[in-house]
Structure formats: structure tokens, C-alpha cells
C-alpha positions as CSV (number, residue, x, y, z in Angstrom):
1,X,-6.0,47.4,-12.0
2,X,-5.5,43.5,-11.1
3,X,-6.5,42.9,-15.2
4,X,-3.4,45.0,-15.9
5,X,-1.2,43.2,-13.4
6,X,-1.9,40.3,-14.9
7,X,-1.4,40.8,-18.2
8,X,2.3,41.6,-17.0
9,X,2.6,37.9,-16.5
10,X,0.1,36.1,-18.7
11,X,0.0,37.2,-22.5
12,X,-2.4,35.1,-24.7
13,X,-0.7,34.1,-28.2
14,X,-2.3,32.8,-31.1
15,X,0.4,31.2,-33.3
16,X,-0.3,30.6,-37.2
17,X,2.5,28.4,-38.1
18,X,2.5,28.6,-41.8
19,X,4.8,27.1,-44.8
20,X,5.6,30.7,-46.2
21,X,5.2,32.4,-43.1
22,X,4.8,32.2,-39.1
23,X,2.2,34.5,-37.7
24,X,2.1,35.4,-33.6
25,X,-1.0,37.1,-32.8
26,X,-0.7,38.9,-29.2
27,X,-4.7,39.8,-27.5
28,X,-5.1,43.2,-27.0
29,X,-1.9,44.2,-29.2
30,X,-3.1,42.5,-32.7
31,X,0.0,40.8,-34.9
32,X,2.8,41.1,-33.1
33,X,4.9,38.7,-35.6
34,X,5.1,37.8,-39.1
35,X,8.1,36.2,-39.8
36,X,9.1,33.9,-42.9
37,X,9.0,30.0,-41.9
38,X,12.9,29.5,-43.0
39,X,15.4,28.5,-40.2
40,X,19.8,29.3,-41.7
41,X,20.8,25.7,-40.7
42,X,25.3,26.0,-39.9
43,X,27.1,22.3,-40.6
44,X,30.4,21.9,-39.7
45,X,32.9,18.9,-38.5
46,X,29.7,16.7,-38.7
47,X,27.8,19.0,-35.9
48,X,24.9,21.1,-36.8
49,X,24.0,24.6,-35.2
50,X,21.0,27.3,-36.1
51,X,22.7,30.1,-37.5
52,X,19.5,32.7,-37.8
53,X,15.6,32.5,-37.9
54,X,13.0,34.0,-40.2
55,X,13.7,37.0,-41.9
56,X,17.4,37.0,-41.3
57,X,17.3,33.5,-42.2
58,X,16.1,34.2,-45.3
59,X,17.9,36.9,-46.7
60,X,21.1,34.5,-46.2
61,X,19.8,32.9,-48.6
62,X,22.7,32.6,-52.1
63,X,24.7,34.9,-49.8
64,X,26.3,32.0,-47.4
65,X,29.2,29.5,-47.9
66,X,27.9,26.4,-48.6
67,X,28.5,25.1,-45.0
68,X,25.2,27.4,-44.2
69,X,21.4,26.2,-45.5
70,X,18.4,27.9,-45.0
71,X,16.1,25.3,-44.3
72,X,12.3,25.6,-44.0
73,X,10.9,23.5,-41.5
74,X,7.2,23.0,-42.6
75,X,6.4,21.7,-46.3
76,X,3.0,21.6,-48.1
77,X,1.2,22.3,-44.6
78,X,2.9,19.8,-42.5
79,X,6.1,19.5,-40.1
80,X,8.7,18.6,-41.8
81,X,11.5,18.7,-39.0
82,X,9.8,18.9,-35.6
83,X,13.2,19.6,-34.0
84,X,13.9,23.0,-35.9
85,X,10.3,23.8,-35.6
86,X,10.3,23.5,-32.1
87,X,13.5,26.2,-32.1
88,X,12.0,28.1,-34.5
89,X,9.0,28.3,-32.1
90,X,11.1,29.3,-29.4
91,X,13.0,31.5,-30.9
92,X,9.9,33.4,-31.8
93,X,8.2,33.5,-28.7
94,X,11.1,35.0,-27.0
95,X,10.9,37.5,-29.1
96,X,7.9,38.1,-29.0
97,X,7.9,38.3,-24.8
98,X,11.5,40.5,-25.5
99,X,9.3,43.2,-27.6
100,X,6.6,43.6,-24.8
101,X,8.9,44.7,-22.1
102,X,10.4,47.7,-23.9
């Protein structure tokens, strides 16, 4: 009983942050997440806002004024823009958490 109380507040992630693709692996629930690595990047009036992450991100791609680039964060194994990665991150952890409550 107290193992399944717990689990309400405590979930243990394993997070494969890859250049094609970012995996979230949830314990006891397998892969909860496999999203592409690509972040739709909005400039306007000098000032630049996330527009969409992973899939959605991507399939903006050659259908988006030019004032929106998708972006991808990681190249050849490495961070390439922490900042977006971090959102990215973020992004997909909330979602993550999101899914397990309903």
C-alpha cells in the first residue's frame, strides 16, 4: 500500500536525450516518450519565443513563415543550445507527469 502511495509523488525517469530523438523511460510503465529532438523557434521584433516542441515541432517544418525555425538543440551528440534544451527538457517532463494523472 505505502509503495503505491509513493509512487503518487515520486516517479523514477530515465531520460535518453538523443540528436534524432528524446526518449523518457517511466519504471514500472516502460517508454513513456519518444519525441523528435527539434524545438519551432518564433522571432519577431528582435524577441524570440518557443512556438512548439517535438513532434509538433517538427511537422512545422517547410509549413511556417519564415519568422518560425525549427531548431534542434543537440548536434552530432552534444548540446548545442543549453537554453532550448533545458525548455525542451521541461516541456517534456511536464508532459510526461500530465499523462500519469489521467
Amino acid at each position: 500500500m505505502f509503495k503505491r502511495f509513493r509512487g503518487i509523488f515520486s516517479t523514477d525517469l530515465s531520460i535518453d536525450l538523443g540528436t534524432a530523438n528524446t526518449l523518457i523511460y517511466v519504471s514500472g510503465r516502460g517508454i513513456v516518450l519518444d519525441e523528435p529532438s527539434v524545438v519551432a523557434l518564433r522571432s519577431e521584433g528582435g524577441h524570440t519565443a518557443i512556438q512548439a516542441y517535438g513532434l509538433e515541432a517538427k511537422q512545422m517544418v517547410g509549413r511556417t513563415p519564415k519568422s518560425i525555425q525549427a531548431v534542434r538543440p543537440l548536434r552530432d551528440g552534444v548540446i548545442a543550445d543549453f537554453h532550448v534544451t533545458e525548455k525542451m527538457l521541461q516541456h517534456f517532463i511536464k508532459k510526461v507527469h500530465a499523462n500519469h494523472w489521467f
